[in-house]
C-alpha angles and dihedrals in degrees: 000000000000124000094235090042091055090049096050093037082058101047097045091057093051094045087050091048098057099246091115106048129205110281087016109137111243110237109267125267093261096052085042085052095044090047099052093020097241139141123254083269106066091038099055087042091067095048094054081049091052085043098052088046095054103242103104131042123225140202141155115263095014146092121261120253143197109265096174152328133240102272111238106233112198122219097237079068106059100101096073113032088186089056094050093051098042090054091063089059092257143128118257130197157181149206119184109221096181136350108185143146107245143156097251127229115283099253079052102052087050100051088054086040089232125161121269096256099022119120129234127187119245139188136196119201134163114219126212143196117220088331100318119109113246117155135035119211132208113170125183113200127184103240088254096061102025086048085074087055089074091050088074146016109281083196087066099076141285127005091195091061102040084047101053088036075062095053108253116148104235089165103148151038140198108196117196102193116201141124131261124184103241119268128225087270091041088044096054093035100048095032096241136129118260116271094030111152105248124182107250124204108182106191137198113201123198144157137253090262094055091251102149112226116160148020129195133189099186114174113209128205102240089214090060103039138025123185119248121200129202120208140155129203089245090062097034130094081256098085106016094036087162098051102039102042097053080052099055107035120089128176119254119205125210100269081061095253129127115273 
């Protein structure tokens, strides 16, 4: 692996974990250089990599500091990106890509358990913390419910908000977690390069009742997110093996997809 690689690999994690605090100064490049036994390049090299990720802070003539720290998102959130943020005490934001009635792709269609030919409203947004792009989000509606997006900005805040305030009974959600390498879109949208692991959740959103009314596939920058979950031993394959296990375990086949 790469010098620089190893240096910011290093940093980042200390930066996610909490060592180096926001607003921490970052050792010096000497001490960088001593540590990982690397030259001033590269260096130099990992610190314009942490910068232009929005983690350091950087300045002629001074040392580098902490500007900020992957957010951890919990999976009880997932259902408004703009609250989770918000609740950090951070600035969220979004940027619609795309908002159309389509026929959507065939493992979609099935997922919403929608007709061959019938049409679905969906809507692309990148999402974005305090200015930096984060999150990439692709979202599937059954007409019923996707017909109410074009009643209001999607760039205003949360969907999931103005659709609920109207009403719609978006009660439940299904989250596959895994990880994609970023496509040409991701890629442009996220500021990556191509083939960059992103954290993938793909949701299916339902009401009470079992009505299926939405699927999401939303990419998320691991630099910029990581993914927190919540559990406790009475609901853990600790105490009801039999039970929770059967729950959590899928088969995998051999191209790596779920059998």
């Amino acid at each position: 692996m790469p010098l620089h690689v190893v240096v910011a690999d290093a940093l980042r994690e200390r930066i996610s974990s909490g060592e180096l605090a926001v607003g921490a100064p970052l050792p010096s490049e000497s001490e960088l250089g001593a540590k990982f036994g690397a030259s001033r390049g590269p260096v130099r090299q990992a610190l314009a990599q942490l910068r232009n990720e929005g983690l350091i802070e950087t300045s002629q003539g001074r040392v580098p500091t902490v500007l900020g720290r992957p957010l951890a998102h919990s999976i009880d959130d997932f259902f408004s990106f703009s609250a989770w943020v918000q609740a950090t005490g951070r600035t969220p934001g979004q940027h619609t890509i795309e908002l159309a009635w389509r026929v959507p792709p065939a493992d979609v269609a099935a997922k919403l358990q929608l007709a061959a030919s019938e049409r679905a409203v969906v809507i692309v947004r990148r999402r974005s913390i305090d200015g930096l792009p984060a999150m990439l989000e692709r979202s599937w509606y059954i007409s019923e419910v996707g017909r109410q997006l074009f009643d209001f900005d999607p760039d205003e805040g949360s969907i999931f908000g103005a659709l609920i305030e109207r009403g719609v009974a978006l009660d439940s959600g299904t989250h596959t977690i895994d990880a994609v390498a970023a496509d040409a879109i991701d890629a442009e949208q996220l500021d990556v390069a191509v083939g960059t692991p992103l954290l993938r959740v793909e949701r299916l959103t339902s009401s009470a009742g079992g009505q299926l009314l939405e699927y999401a596939d939303d990419r998320y920058r691991t630099d910029r997110a990581k993914l927190a979950i919540r559990n406790s031993r009475s609901t853990s394959a600790v105490s009801r093996p039999s039970v929770a296990r059967l729950a959590s375990l899928s088969p995998v086949s051999s191209e790596g997809v779920t059998a």
